[in-house]
N, CA, C and O atoms as CSV, one atom per row, in Angstrom:
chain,resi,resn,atom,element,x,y,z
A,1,UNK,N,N,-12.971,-12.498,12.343
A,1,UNK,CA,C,-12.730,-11.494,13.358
A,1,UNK,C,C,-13.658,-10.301,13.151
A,1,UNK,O,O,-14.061,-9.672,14.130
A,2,UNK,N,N,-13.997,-9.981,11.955
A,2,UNK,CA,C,-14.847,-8.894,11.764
A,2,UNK,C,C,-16.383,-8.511,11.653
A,2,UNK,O,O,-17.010,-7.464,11.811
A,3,UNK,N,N,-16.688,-9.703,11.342
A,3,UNK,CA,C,-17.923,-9.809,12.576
A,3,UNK,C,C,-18.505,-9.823,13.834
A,3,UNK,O,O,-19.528,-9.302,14.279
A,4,UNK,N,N,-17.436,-10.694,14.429
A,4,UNK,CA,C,-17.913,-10.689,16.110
A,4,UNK,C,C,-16.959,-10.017,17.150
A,4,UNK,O,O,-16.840,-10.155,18.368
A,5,UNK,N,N,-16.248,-9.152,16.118
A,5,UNK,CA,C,-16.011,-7.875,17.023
A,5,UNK,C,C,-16.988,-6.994,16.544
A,5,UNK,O,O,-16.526,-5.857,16.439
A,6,UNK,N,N,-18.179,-7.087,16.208
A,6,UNK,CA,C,-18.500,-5.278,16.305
A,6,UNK,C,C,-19.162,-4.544,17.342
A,6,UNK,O,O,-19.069,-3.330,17.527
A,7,UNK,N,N,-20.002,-5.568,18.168
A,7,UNK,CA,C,-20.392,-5.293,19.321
A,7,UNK,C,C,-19.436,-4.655,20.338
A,7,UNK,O,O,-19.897,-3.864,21.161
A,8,UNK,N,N,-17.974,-4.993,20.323
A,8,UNK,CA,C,-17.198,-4.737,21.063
A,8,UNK,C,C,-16.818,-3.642,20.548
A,8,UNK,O,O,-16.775,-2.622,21.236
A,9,UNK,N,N,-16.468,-3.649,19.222
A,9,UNK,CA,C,-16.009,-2.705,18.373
A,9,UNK,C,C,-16.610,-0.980,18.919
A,9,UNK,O,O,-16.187,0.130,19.242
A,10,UNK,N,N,-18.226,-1.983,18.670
A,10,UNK,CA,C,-19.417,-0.639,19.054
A,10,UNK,C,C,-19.333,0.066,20.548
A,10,UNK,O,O,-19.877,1.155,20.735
A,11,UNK,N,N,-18.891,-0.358,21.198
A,11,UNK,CA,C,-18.825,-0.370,22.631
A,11,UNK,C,C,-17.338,0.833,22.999
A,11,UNK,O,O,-17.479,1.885,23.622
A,12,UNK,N,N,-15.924,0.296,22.399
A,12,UNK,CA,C,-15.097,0.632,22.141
A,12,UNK,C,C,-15.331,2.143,21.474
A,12,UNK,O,O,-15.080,3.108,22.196
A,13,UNK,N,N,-15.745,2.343,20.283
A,13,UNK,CA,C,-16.326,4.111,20.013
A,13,UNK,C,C,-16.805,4.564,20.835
A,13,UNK,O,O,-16.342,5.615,21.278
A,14,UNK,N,N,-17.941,3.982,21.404
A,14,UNK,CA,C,-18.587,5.350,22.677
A,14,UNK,C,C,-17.468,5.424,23.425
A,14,UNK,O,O,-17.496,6.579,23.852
A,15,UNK,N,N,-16.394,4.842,23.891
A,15,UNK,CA,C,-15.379,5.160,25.067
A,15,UNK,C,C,-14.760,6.053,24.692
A,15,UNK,O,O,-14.393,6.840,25.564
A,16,UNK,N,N,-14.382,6.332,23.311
A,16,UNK,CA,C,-13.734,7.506,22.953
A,16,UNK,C,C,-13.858,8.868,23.200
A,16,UNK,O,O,-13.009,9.733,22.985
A,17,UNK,N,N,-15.252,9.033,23.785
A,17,UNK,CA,C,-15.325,9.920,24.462
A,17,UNK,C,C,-15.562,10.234,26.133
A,17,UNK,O,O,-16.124,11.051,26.862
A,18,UNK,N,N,-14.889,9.237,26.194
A,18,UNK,CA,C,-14.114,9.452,27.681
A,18,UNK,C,C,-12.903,10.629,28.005
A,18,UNK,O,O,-12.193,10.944,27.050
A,19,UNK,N,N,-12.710,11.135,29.029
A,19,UNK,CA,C,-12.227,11.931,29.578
A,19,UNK,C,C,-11.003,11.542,30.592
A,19,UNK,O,O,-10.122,12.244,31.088
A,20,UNK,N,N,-11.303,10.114,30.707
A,20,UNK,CA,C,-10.450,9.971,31.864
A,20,UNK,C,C,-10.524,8.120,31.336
A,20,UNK,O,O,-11.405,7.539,30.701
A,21,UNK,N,N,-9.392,7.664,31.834
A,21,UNK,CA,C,-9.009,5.928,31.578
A,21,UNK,C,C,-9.835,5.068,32.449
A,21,UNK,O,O,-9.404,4.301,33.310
A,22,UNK,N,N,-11.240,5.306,32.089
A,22,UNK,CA,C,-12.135,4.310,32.914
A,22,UNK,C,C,-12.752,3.056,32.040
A,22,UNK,O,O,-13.327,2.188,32.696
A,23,UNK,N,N,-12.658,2.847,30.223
A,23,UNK,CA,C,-13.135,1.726,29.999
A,23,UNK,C,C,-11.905,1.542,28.712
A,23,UNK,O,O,-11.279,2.281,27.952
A,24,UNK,N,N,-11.995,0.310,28.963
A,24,UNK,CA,C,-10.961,-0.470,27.724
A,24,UNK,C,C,-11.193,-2.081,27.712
A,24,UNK,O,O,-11.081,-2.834,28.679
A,25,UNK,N,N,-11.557,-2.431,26.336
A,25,UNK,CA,C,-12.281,-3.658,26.210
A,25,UNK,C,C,-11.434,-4.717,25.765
A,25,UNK,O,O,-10.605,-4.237,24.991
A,26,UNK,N,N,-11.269,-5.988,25.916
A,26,UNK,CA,C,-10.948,-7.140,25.435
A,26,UNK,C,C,-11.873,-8.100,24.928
A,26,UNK,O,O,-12.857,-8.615,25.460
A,27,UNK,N,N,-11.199,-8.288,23.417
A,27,UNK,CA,C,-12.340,-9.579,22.345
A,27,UNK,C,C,-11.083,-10.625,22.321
A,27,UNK,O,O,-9.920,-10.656,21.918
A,28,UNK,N,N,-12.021,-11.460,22.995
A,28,UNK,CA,C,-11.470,-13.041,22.961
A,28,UNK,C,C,-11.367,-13.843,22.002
A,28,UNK,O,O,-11.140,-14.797,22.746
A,29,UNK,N,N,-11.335,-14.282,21.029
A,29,UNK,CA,C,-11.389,-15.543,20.186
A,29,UNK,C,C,-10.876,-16.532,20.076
A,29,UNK,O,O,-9.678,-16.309,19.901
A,30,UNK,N,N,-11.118,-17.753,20.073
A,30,UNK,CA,C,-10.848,-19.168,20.069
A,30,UNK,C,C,-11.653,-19.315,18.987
A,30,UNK,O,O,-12.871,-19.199,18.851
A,31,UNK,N,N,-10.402,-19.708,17.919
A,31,UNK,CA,C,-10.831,-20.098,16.817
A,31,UNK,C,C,-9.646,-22.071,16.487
A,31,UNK,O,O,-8.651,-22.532,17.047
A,32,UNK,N,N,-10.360,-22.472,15.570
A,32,UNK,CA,C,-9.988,-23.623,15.034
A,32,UNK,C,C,-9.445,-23.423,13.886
A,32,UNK,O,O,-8.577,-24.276,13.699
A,33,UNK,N,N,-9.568,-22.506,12.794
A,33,UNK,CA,C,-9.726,-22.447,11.533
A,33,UNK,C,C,-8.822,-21.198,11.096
A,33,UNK,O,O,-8.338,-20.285,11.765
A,34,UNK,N,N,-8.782,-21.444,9.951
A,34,UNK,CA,C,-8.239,-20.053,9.102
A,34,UNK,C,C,-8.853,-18.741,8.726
A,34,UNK,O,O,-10.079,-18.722,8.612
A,35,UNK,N,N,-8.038,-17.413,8.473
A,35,UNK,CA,C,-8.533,-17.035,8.012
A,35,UNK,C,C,-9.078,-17.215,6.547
A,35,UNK,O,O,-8.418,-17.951,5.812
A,36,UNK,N,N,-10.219,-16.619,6.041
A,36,UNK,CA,C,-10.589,-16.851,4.340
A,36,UNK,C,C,-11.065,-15.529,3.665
A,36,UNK,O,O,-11.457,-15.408,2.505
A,37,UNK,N,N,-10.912,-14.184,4.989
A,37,UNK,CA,C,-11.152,-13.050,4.747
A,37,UNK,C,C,-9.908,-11.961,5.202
A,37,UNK,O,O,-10.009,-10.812,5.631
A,38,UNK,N,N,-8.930,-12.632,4.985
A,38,UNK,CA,C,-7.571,-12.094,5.709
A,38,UNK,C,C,-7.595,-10.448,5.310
A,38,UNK,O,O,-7.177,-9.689,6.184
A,39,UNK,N,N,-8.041,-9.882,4.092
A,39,UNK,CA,C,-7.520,-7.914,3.652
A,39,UNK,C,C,-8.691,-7.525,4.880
A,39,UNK,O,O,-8.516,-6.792,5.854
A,40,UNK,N,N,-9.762,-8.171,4.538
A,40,UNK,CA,C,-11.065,-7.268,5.629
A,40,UNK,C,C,-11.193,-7.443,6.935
A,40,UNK,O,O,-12.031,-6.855,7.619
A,41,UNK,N,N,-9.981,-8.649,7.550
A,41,UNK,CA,C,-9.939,-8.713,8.426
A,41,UNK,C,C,-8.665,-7.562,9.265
A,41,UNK,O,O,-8.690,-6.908,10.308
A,42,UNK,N,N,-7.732,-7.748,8.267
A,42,UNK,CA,C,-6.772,-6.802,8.891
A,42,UNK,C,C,-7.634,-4.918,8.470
A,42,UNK,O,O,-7.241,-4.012,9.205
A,43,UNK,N,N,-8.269,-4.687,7.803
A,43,UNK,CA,C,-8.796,-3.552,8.182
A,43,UNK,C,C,-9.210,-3.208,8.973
A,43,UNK,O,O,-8.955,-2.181,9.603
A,44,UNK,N,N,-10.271,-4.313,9.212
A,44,UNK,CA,C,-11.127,-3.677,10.696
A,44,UNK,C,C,-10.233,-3.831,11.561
A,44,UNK,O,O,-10.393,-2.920,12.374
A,45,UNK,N,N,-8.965,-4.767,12.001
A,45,UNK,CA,C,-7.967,-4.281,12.927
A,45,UNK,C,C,-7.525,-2.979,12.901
A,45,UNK,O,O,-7.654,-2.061,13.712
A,46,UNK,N,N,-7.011,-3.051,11.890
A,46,UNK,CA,C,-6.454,-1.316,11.932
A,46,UNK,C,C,-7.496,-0.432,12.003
A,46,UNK,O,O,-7.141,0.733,12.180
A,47,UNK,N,N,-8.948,-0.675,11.899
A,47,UNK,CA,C,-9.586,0.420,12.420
A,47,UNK,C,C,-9.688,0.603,13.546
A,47,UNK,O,O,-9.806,1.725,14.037
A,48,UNK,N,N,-9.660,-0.724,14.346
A,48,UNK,CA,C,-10.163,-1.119,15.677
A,48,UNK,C,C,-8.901,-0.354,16.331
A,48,UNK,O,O,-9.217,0.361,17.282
A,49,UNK,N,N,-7.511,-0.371,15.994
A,49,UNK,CA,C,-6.786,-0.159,16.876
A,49,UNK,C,C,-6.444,0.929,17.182
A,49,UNK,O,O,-5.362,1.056,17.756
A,50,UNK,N,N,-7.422,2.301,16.839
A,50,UNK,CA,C,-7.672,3.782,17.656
A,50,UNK,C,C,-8.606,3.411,18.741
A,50,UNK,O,O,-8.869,4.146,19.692
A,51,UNK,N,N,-9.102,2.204,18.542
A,51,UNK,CA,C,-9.850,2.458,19.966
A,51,UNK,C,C,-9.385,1.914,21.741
A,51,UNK,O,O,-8.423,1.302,22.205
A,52,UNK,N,N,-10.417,2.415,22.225
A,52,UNK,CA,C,-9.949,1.288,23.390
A,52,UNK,C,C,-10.048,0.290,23.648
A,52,UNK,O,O,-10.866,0.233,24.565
A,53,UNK,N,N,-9.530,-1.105,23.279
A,53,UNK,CA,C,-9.471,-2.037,22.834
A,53,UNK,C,C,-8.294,-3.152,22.667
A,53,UNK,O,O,-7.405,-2.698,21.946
A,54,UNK,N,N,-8.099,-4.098,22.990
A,54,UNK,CA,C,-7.308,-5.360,22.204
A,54,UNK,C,C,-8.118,-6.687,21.809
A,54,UNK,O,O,-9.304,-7.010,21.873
A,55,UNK,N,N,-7.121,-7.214,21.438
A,55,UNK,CA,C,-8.747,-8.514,20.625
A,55,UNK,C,C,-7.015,-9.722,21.206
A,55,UNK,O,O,-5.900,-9.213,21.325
A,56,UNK,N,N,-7.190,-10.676,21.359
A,56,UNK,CA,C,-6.333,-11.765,22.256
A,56,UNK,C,C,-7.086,-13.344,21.174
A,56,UNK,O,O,-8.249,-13.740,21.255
A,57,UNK,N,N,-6.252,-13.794,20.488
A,57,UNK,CA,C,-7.025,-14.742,19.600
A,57,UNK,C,C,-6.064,-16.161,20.145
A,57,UNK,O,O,-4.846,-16.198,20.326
A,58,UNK,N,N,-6.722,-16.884,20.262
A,58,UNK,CA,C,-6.309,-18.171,20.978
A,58,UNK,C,C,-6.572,-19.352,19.839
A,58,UNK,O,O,-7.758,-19.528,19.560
A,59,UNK,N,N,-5.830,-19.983,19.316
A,59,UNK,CA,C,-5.923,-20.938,18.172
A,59,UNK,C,C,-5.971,-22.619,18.821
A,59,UNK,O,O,-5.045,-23.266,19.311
A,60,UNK,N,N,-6.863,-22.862,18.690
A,60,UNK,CA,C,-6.944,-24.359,18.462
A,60,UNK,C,C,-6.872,-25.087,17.836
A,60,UNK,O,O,-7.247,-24.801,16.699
A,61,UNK,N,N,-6.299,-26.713,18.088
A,61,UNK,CA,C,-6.386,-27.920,17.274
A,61,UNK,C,C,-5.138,-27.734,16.127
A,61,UNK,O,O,-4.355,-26.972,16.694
A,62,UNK,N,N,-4.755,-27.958,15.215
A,62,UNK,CA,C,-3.645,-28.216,14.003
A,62,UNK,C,C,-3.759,-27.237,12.878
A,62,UNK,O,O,-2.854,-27.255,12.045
A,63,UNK,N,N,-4.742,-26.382,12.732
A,63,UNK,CA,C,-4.892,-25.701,11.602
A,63,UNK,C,C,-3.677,-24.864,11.419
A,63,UNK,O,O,-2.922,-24.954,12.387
A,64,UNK,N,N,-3.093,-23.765,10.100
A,64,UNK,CA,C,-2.166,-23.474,9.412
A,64,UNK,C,C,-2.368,-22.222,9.995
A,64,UNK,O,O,-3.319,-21.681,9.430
A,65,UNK,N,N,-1.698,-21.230,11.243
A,65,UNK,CA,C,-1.932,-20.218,11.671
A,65,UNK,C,C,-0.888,-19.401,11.502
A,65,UNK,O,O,-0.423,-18.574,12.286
A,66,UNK,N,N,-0.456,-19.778,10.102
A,66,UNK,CA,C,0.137,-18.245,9.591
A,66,UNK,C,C,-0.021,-17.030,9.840
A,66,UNK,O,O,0.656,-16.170,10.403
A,67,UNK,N,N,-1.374,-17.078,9.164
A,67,UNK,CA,C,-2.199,-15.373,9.079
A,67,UNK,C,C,-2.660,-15.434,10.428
A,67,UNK,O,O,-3.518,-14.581,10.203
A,68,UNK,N,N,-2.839,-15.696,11.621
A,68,UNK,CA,C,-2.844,-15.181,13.051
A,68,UNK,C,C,-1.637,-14.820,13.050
A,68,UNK,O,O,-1.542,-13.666,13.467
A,69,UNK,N,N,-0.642,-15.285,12.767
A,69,UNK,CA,C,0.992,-14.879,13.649
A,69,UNK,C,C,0.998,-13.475,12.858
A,69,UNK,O,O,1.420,-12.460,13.412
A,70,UNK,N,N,0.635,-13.468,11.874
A,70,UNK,CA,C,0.761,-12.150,10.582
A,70,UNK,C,C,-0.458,-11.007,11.915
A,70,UNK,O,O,-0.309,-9.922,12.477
A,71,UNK,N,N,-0.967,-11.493,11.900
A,71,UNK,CA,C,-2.064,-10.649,12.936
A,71,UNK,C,C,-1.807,-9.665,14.014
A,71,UNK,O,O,-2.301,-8.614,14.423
A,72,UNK,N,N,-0.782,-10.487,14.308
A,72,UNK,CA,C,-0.147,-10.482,16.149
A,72,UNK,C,C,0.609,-9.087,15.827
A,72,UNK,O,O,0.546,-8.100,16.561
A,73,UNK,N,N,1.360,-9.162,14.572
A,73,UNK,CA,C,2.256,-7.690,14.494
A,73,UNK,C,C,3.223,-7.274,15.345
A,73,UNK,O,O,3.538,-6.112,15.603
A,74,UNK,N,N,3.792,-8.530,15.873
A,74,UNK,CA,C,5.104,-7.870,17.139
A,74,UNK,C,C,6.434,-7.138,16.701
A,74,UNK,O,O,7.320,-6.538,17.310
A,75,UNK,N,N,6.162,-7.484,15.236
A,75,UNK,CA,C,7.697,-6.874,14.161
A,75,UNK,C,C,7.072,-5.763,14.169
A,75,UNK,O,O,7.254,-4.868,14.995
A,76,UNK,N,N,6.097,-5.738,13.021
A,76,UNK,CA,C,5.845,-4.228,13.081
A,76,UNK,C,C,4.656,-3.760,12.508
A,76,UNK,O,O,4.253,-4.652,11.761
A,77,UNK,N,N,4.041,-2.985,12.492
A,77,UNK,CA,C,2.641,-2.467,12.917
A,77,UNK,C,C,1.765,-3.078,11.345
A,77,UNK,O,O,2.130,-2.954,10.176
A,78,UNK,N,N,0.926,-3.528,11.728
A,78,UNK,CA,C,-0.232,-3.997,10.857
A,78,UNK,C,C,-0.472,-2.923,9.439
A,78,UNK,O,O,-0.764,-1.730,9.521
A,79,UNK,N,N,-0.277,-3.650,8.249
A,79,UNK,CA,C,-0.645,-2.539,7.114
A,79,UNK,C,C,-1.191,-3.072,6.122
A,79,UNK,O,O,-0.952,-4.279,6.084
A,80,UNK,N,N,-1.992,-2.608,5.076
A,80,UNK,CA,C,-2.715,-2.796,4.318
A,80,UNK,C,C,-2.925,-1.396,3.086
A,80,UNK,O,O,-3.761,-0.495,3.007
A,81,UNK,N,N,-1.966,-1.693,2.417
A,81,UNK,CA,C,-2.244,-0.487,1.114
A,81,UNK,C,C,-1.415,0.335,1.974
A,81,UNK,O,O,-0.406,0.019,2.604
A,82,UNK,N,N,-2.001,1.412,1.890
A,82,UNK,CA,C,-1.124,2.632,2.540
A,82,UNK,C,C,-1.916,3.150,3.856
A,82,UNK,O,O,-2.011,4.328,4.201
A,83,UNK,N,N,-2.564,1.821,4.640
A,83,UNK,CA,C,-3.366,2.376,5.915
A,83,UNK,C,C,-2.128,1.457,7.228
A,83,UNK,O,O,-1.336,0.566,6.919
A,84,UNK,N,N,-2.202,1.666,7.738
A,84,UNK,CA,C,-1.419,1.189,9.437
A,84,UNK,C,C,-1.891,1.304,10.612
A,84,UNK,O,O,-2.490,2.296,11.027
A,85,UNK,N,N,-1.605,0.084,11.367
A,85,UNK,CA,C,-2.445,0.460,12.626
A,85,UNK,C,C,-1.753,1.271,13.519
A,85,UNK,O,O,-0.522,1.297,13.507
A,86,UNK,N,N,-2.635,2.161,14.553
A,86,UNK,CA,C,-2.059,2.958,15.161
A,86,UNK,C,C,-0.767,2.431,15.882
A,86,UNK,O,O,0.391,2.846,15.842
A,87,UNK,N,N,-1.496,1.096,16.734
A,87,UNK,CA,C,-0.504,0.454,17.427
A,87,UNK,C,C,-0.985,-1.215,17.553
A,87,UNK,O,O,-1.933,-1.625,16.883
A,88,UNK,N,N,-0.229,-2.107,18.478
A,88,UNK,CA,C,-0.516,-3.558,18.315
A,88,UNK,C,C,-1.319,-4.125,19.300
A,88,UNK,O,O,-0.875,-4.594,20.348
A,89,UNK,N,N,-2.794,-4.084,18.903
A,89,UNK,CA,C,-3.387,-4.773,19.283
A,89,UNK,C,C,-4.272,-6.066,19.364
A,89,UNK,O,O,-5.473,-6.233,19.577
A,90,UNK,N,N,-3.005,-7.096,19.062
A,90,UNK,CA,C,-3.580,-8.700,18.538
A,90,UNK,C,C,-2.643,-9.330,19.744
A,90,UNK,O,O,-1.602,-8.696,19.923
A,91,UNK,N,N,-2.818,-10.332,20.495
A,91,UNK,CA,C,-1.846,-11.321,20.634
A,91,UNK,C,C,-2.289,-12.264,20.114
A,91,UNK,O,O,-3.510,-12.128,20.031
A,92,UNK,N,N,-1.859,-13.450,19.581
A,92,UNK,CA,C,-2.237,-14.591,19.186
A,92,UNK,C,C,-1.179,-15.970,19.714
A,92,UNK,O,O,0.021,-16.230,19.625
A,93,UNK,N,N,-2.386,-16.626,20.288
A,93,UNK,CA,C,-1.582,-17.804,20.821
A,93,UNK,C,C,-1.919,-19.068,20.714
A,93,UNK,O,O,-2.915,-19.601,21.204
A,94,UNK,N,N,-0.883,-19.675,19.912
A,94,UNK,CA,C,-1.503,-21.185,19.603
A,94,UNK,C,C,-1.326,-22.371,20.937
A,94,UNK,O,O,-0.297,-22.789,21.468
A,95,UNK,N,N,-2.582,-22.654,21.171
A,95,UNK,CA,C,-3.113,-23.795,21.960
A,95,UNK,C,C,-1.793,-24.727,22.158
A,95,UNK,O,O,-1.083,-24.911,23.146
A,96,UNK,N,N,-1.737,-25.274,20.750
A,96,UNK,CA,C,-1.027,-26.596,21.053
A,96,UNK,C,C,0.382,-26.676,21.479
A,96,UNK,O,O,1.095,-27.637,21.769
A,97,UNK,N,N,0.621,-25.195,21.433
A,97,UNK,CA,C,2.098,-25.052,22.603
A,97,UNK,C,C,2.513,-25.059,23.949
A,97,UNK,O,O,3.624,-25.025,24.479
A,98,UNK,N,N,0.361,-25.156,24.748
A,98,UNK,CA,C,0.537,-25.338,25.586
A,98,UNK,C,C,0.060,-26.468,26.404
A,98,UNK,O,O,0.038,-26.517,27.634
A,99,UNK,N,N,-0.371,-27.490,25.454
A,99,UNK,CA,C,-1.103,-28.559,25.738
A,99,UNK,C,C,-0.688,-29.388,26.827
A,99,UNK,O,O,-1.605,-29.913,27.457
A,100,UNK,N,N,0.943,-29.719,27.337
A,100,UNK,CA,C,1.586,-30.231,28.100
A,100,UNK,C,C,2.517,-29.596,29.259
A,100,UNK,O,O,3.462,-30.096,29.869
A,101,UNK,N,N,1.861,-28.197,29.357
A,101,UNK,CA,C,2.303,-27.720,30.205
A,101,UNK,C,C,1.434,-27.139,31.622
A,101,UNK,O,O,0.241,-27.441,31.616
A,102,UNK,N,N,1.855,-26.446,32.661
A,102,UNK,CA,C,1.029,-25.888,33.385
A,102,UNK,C,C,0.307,-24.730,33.069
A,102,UNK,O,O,0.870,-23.765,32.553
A,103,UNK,N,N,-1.354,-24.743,33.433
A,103,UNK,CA,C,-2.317,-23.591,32.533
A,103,UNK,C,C,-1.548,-22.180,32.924
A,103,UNK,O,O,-1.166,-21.324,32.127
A,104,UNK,N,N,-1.474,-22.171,33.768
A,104,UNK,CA,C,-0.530,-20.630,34.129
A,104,UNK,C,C,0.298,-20.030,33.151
A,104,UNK,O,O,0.413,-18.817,32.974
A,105,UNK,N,N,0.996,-21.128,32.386
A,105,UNK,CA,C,1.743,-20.343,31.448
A,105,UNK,C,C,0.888,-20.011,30.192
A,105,UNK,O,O,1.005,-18.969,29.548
A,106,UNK,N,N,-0.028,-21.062,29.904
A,106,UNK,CA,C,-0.971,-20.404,28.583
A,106,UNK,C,C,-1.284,-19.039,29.206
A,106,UNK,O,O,-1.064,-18.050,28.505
A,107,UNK,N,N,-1.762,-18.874,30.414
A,107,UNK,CA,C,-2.554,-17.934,31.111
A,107,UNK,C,C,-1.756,-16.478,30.475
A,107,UNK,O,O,-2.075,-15.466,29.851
A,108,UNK,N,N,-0.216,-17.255,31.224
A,108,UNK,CA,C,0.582,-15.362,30.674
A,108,UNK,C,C,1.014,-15.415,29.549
A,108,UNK,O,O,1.391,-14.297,29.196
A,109,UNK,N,N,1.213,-16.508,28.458
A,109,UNK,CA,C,1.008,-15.777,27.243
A,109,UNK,C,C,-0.113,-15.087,26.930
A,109,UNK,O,O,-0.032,-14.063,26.252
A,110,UNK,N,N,-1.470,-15.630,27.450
A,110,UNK,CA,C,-2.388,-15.394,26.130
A,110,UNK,C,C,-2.262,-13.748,26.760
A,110,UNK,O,O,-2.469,-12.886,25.906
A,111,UNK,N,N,-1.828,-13.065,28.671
A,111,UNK,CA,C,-1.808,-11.690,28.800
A,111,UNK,C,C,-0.875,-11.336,28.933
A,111,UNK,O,O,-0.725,-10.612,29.917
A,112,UNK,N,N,0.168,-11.569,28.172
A,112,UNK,CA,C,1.293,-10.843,28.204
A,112,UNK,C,C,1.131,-9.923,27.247
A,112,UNK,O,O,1.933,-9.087,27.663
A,113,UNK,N,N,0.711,-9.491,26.333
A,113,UNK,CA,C,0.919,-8.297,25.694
A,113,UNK,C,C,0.012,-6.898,26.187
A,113,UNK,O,O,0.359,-5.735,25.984
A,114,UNK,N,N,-1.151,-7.318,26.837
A,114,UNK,CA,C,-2.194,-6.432,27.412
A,114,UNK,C,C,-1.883,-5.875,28.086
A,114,UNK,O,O,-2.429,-4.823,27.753
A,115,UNK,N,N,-1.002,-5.519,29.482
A,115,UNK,CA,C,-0.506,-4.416,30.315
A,115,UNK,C,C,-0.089,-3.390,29.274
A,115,UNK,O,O,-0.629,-2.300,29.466
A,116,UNK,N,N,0.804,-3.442,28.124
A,116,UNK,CA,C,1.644,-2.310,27.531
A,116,UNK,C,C,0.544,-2.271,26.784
A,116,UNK,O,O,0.409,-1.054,26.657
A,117,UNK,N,N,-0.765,-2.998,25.919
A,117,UNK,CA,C,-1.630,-2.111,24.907
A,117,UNK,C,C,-2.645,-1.508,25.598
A,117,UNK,O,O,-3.576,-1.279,24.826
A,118,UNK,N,N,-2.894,-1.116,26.829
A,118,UNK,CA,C,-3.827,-0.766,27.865
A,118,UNK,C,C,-2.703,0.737,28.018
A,118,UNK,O,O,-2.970,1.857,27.582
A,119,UNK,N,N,-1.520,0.354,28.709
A,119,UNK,CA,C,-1.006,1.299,28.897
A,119,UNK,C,C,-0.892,2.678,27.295
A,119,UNK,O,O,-1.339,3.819,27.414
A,120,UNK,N,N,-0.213,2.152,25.976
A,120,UNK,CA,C,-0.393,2.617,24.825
A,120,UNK,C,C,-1.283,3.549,24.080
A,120,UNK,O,O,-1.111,4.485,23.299
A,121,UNK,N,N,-2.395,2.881,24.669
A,121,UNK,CA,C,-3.886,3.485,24.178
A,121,UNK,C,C,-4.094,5.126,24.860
A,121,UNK,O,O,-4.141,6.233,24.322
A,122,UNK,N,N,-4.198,4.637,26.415
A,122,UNK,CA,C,-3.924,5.721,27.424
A,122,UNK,C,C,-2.875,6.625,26.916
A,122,UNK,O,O,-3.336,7.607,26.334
A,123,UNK,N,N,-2.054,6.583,26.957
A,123,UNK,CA,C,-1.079,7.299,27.476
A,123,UNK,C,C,-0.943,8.007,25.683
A,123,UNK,O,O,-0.189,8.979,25.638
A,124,UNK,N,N,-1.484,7.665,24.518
A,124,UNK,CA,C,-1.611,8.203,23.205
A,124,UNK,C,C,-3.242,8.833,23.258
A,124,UNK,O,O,-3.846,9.148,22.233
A,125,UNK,N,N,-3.607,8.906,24.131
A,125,UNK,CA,C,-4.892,9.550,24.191
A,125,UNK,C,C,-4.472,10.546,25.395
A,125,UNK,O,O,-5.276,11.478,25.403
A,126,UNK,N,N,-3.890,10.629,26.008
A,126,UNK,CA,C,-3.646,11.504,27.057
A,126,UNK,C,C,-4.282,11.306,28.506
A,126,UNK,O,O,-4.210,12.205,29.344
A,127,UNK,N,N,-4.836,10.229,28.732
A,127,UNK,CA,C,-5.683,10.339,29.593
A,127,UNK,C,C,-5.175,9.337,30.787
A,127,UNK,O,O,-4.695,8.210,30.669
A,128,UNK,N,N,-5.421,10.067,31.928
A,128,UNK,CA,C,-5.252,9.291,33.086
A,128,UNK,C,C,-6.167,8.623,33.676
A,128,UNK,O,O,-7.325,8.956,33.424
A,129,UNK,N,N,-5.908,7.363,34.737
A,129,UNK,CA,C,-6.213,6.888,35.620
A,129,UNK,C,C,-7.497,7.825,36.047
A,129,UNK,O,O,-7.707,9.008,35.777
A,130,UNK,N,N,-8.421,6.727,36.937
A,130,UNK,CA,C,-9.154,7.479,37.780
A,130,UNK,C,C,-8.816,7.400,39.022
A,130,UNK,O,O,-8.171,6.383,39.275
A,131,UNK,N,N,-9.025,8.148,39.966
A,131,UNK,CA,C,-8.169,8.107,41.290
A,131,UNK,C,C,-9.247,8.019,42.043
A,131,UNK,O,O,-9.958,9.019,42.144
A,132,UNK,N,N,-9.568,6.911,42.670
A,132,UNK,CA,C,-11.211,6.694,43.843
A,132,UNK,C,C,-10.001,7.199,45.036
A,132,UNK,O,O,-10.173,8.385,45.318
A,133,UNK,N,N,-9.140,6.731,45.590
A,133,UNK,CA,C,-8.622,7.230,46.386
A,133,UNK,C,C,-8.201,8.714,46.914
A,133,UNK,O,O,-7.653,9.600,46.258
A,134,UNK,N,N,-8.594,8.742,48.229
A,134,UNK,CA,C,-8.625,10.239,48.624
A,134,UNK,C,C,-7.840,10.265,50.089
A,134,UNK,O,O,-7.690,11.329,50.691
């Protein structure tokens, strides 16, 4: 995860100096595999998660996705030593729960958590909407 978020990562800081709720990014991943860097991965989450940002990790095939569910943080907020993330920005959703069903429902798991970490971010930064309407 902490590699091929940094582009996004990088992208995510310049927004911080926004003024108003015009950019907020999503990192996708479809992974097969485990983590093998699990402390440095949950850091750069918790760094990542002052920004504007969620990361949505989609698991494939049979692998042991413990440490994604550990990721996801729906109990309670991501920690490491005595650092915490601001707030929860992982969903993680394993594939093979939805292999036999209609895609629609993978669809709203994999965005069901993104309306409230969109809203979260905003609304802990203070910043509103842009209003094109006049």
């Amino acid at each position: 995860v902490s590699t091929q978020s940094t582009g996004t990562a990088r992208m995510a800081r310049e927004a911080l100096n926004q003024h108003k709720a015009a950019n907020y990014y999503i990192l996708l991943l479809i992974t097969d595999g485990v983590l093998t860097d699990m402390d440095q991965t949950i850091h750069t989450i918790i760094e990542a998660s002052e920004l504007p940002m969620s990361i949505i990790i989609v698991g494939v095939g049979d692998a042991d996705f413990d440490n994604m569910e550990r990721l996801d943080s729906d109990d309670a907020l991501l920690r490491l030593g005595s650092r915490v993330a601001k707030r929860d920005i992982v969903q993680f959703v394993p594939f093979r729960d939805f292999k036999n069903v209609p895609v629609a429902r993978l669809a709203s798991a994999v965005l069901e958590e993104l309306p409230g970490q969109v809203s979260d971010y905003f609304n802990s930064q203070h910043l509103h909407p842009i209003n094109d309407i006049e």
